[in-house]
N, C-alpha and C positions, 0 to 999 in steps of 0.2 A: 504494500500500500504506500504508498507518496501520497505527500500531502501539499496542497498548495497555501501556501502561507504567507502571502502575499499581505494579503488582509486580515490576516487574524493575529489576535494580541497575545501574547504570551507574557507569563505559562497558562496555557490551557493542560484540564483535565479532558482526555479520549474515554468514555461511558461506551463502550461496545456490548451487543446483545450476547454476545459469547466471547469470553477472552481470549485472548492470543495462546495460542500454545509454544511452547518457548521456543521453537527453528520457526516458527511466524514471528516472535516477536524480535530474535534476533534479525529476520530476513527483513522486518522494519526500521530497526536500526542501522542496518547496511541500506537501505536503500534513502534513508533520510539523516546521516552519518552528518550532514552540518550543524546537528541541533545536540544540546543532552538528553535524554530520554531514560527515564525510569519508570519502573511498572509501582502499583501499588500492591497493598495485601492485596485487597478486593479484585485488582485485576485490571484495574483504572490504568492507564499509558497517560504519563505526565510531561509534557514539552516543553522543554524551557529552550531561553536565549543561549548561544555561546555565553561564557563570561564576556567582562568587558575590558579594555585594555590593561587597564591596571589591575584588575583583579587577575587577570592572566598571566601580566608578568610574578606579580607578587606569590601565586602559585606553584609557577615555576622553580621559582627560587627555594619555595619550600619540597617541592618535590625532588632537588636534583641534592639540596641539604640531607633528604632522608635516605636518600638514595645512596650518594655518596657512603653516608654512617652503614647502610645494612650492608653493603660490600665490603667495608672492613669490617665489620661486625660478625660479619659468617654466619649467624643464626639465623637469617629471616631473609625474604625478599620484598624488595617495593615495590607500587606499582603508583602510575600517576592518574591523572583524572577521566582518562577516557576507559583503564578496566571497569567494566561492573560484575556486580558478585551476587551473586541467588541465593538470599538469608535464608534463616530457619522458617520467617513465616509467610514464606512464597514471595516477598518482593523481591525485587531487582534494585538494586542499591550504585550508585557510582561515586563515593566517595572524591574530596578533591588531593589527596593519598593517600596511601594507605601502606601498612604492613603486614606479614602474614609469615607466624615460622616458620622454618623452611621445613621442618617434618615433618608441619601441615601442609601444606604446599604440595611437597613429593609427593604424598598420599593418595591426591587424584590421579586418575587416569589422565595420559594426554588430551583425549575426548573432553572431562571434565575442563581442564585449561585451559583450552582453545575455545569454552563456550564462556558464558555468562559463570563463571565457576561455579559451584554451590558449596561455599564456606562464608563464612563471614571473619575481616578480618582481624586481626587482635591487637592494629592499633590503626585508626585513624585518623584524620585531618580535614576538618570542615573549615574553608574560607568563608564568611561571612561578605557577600556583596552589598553594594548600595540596597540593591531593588528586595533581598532578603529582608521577609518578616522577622523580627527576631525571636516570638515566638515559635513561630514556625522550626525555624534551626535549631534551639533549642529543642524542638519535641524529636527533631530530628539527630538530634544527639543521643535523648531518651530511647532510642529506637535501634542505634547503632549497639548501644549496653543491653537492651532487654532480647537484641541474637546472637549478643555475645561476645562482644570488643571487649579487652582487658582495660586498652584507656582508648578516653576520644578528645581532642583537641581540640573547642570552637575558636580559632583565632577571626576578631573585629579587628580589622584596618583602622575602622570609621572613629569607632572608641579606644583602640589602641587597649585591645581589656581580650585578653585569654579565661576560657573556663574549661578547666579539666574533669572530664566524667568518669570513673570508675563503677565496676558494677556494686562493690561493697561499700558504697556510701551513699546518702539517702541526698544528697544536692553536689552538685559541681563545687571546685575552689573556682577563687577568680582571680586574675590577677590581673590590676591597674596599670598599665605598660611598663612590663617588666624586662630587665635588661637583655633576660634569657629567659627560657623552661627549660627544665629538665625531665627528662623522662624516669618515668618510674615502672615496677616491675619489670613485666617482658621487654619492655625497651630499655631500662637501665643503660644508662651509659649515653643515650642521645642528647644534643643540648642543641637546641636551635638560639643562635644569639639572636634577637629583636632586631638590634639597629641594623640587622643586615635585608630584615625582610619590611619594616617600620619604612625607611628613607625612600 
């Protein structure tokens, strides 16, 4: 299915009479590859904008930070904002990066790899854009812990304010533009400095 999108505002929610089955809904993702696209529980296809320049670079920057760290790191692999991942409760997820240990990873089949994976990862990274509810991302944070991320990341450009999710704490920490974070548990040892990704 392609979609003409001309006229129509995004994000739009797609309500279809019967959901995609997942080689349909990857085969809509290939076919309309300019947009992000996530599925919901229900089955809902969700269309959003590319980011926008700055949110893309500032991305970047953090994706090739964590990227860099899991390659010396050895224990895990990263991926950046265009993999999606097939949670525990049937959504389709695409984090803005993500990590995943690496003997979680192995575990699937090449088949599984090559698709929409079906793991969820155990550490993520939500960018926070302008056009973001911040309610919104927060429940969206809430959603990354409840299939199973060890930590999740919300970094605000806007506010220059980090909130850290874990599943064994009942609220995020926050932090007011902090010089760095560090990562805890399964990532121990990562440190994203601010003024690298802040400026």
């Amino acid at each position: 299915m392609n979609l003409d999108l001309a006229e129509v505002a995004l994000p739009m929610r797609l309500r279809l009479e019967q959901p995609m089955t997942d080689e349909e809904f990857l085969r809509f993702c290939a076919a309309n590859n300019f947009l992000r696209v996530e599925r919901e529980v229900n089955g809902e296809i969700l269309v959003m904008t590319p980011a926008n320049s700055r949110t893309s670079r500032i991305n970047i920057q953090i994706s090739r930070f964590l990227a860099e760290w899991a390659e010396e790191d050895g224990r895990g692999v990263a991926f950046d904002s265009s993999g999606g991942f097939t949670l525990p409760d049937g959504s389709m997820r695409s984090p803005d990066t993500a990590w995943i240990l690496r003997s979680r990873w192995n575990a699937l089949s090449d088949t599984q790899q090559s698709s929409f994976a079906p793991i969820c990862p155990d550490f993520v990274i939500e960018l926070r854009s302008p056009s973001d509810k911040l309610l919104a991302v927060r429940a969206k944070m809430e959603m990354w812990i409840a299939n199973g991320a060890q930590v999740a990341w919300l970094i605000d450009p806007e506010r220059t304010e980090i909130s850290v999710y874990r599943p064994e704490e009942e609220s995020p920490d926050f932090f007011f533009d902090p010089s760095s974070i560090q990562g805890t548990g399964v990532i121990a040892g990562f440190e994203l400095i601010m003024a690298r990704i802040w400026k």
